[in-house]
N, C-alpha and C positions, 0 to 999 in steps of 0.2 A: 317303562314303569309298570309295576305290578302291585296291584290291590292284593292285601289278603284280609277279608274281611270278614273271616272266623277261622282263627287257626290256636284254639288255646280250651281250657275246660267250659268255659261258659261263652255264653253270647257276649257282645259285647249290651251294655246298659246306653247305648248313646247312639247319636248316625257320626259315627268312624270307622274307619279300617284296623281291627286287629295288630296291623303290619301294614309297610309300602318300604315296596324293595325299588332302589334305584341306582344304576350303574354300580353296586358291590355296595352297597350302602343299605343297611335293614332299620328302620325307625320304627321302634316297637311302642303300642301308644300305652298307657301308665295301667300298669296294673293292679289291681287289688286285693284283698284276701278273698279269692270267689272261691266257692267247693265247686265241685262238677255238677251239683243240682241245679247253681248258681244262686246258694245260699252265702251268705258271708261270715266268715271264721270270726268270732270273736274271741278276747278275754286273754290271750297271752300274744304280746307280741312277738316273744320268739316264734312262735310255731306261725302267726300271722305272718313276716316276713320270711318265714323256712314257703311258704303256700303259694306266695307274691313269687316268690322264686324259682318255685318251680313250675309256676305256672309262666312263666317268662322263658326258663326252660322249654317248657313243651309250646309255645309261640314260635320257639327260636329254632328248634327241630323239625316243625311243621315244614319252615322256610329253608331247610341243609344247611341250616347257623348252629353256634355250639355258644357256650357261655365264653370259650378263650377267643370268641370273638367279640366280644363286645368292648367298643371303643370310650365308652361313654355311659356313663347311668346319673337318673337322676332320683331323690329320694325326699320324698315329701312323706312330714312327720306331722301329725297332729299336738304332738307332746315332745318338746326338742329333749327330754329327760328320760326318752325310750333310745336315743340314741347309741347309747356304748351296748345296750344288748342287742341292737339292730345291728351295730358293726360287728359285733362277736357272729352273728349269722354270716351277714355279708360273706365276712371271710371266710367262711366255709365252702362260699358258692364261688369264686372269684382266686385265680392262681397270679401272684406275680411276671407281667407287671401288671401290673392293678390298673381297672379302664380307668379314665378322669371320672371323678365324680362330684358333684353339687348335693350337698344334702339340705332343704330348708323346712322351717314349720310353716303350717299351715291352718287358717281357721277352722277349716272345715275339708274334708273329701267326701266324694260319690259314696250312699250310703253311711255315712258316718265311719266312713273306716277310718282306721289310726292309723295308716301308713300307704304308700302307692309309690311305684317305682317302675320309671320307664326308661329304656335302653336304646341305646344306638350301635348295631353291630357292622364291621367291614368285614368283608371277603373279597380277596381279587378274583376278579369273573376270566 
């Protein structure tokens, strides 16, 4: 098993690992709209989830994962009514066939963000 426990733009905000790789299996822990200052993106959530995304990107690069691998994403929503412009990103980041995905709302997230999304990617080793 391998810790990664900064492999993305900011620190993480908690005691977790970034990432934990095991036997081809990458569990990426939920991301948020962080800048690289580790300021938080507000006020659109397109561009909020375009940032969540590519900051999962560059998690997933760190680790020699790519986005066509990810098996799995989860997506927590603070407003289930940001959903269809959340999926309009999505799809931009994600090629058929599309990971499984759970999408639910949420009271609250870290920082009051409006959106966080974590991933689960395979690769055979």
């Amino acid at each position: 098993m391998e810790k990664i426990a900064h492999s993305g733009p900011a620190k993480p905000i908690g005691p977790y690992s970034t990432a934990i790789e095991i036997e081809g299996f990458l569990f990426v822990s939920g991301q948020i709209p962080l800048k690289e200052d580790g300021s938080l993106l507000t006020g659109d959530i397109e561009k909020e989830a375009e940032l969540v995304l590519e900051n999962i990107r560059k998690v997933l690069s760190a680790c020699k994962y790519t986005l066509d691998d990810v098996v799995k994403s989860t997506i927590f929503l603070k407003d289930m009514g940001d959903f269809p412009r959340v999926n309009e990103v999505y799809a931009r980041y994600f090629q058929p066939p599309y990971p499984a995905r759970s999408t639910v709302e949420v009271a609250n997230l870290p920082r009051s963000a409006k959106i966080e999304i974590e991933v689960i990617a395979y690769k055979e080793r």
